[in-house]
N, C-alpha and C positions, 0 to 999 in steps of 0.2 A: 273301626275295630268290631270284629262280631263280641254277642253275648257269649258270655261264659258262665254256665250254672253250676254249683258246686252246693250237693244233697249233703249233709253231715249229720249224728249222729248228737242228741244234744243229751239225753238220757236213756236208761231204759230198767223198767218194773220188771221183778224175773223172781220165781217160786224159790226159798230160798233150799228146800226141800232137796228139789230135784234140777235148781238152775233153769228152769224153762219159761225164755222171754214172753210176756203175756202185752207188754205195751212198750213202744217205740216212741221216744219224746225225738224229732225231727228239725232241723233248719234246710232252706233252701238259699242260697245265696245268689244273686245277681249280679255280673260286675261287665260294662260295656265298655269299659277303660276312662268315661267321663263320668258316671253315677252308677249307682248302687241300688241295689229295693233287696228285702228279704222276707220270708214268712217263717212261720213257724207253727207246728201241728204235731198231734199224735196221733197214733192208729193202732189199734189191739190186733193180738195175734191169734191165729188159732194154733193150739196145742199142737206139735209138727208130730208125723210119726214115727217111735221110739228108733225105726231103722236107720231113721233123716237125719234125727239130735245131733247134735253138735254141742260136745261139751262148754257148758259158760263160759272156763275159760279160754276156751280155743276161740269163741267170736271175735272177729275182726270189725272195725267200723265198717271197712267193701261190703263183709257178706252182710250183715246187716241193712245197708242202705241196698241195696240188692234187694231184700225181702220185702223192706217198704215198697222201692219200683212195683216188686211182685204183687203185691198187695193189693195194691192203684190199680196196674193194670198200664199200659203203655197211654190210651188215649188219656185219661185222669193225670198221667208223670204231664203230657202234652198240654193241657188245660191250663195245670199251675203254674209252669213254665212259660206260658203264656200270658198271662195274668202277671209274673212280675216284666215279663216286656214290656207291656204295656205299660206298667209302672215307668220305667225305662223314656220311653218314647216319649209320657206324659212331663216327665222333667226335659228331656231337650226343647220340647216343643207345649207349654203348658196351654192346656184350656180353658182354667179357669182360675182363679188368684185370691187372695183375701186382699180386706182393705177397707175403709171409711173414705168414701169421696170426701169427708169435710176435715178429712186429720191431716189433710195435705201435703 
């Protein structure tokens, strides 16, 4: 089964003034139908211009995770997403393990 990544929305800081998101709290989810990994990050926004805005409450989780993608930049969304594959891979197939050889 391929991966499936699923970007979601965990919080967000926003001017209470004028409504204008300034910090993005993020999840990224990984799911390959046998395990799981996930991260979790923020990223600050720059103030959009007054033409762009998007009233507070009209935001959507889409446009938002959207902004984040825009943010990263496509190779960075590519890195992450790769880094939990990896995660991924390492649980089918582990590298290394805990344990005490003497606890038997």
């Amino acid at each position: 089964m391929a991966t499936t990544f699923e970007w979601r929305i965990a919080n967000m800081e926003h001017y209470t003034a004028d409504g204008v998101v300034f910090t993005v709290h993020y999840t990224i989810s990984a799911n390959d139908g046998t395990y799981s990994s996930s991260a979790y990050g923020s990223i600050g926004l720059e103030k959009p211009d007054p033409s762009a805005m998007v009233p507070y409450a009209n935001l959507t989780e889409e446009l938002v995770v959207g902004w984040v993608k825009q943010n990263f930049g496509d190779e960075k969304v590519e890195e992450i997403e790769a880094a939990l594959q990896q995660q991924l891979d390492q649980q089918h197939a582990p590298t290394t393990a805990p344990g005490l050889p003497w606890a038997g």
